[in-house]
N, C-alpha and C positions, 0 to 999 in steps of 0.2 A: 655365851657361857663365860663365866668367868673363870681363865686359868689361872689357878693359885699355883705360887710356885711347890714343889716336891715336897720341901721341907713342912711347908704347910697342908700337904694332900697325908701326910705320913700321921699327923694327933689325928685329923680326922677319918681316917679310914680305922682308928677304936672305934669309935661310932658306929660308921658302917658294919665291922663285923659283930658287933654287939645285937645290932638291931638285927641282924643277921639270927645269930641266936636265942634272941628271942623271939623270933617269929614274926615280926612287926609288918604288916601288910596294908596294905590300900583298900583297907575294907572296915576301914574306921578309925583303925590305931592311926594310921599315918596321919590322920583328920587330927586325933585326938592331940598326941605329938605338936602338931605343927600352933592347932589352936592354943595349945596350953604354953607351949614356950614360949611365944606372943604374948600372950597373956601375965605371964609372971616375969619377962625378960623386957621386953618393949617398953621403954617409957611412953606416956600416954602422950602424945603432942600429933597433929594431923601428919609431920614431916615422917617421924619416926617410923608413922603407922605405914604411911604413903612407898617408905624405903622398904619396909617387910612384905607389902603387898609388890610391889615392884619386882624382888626376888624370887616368887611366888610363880608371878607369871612368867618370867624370864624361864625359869623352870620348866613351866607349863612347852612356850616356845623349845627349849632346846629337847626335851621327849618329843614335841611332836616331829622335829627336825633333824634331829640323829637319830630315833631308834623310830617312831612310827612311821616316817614314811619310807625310809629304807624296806621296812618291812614291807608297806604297801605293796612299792614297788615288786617285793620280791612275788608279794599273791598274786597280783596284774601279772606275772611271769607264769608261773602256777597256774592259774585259771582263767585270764581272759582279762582283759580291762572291759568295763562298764558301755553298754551300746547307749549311743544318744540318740537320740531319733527328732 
């Protein structure tokens, strides 16, 4: 994850509660969002492309490793972990 210093978490948390406000969800918007500003913000060059897609998944990695598997963990506590046989 990359930690941005405060000063810099402070312009961007407008964003966060904006998108807050507007309802903005993982059920397309956030697709729509993410494609379009790529789109109109990215210069076209394989680097540029390869640096947005990078972010993307870094993303991807820090949900799955701060909030989902915490989570997990907590349901394996909750209901059992998975038998292997």
């Amino acid at each position: 994850m990359p930690y941005i210093k405060q000063d810099e978490r402070k312009k961007l948390e407008k964003i966060l509660k904006l998108m807050k406000k507007l309802e903005i969800k993982a059920n397309g918007d956030l697709n729509y969002i993410l494609f379009t500003y790529c789109k109109r913000n990215i210069s076209l060059s394989y680097n540029n492309l390869k640096n947005y897609l990078g972010e993307l998944n870094q993303t991807i990695s820090e949900i799955e490793r701060k909030i989902l598997g915490p989570y997990e963990d907590q349901k394996i506590k909750e209901n059992g972990d998975i038998l292997w046989f």
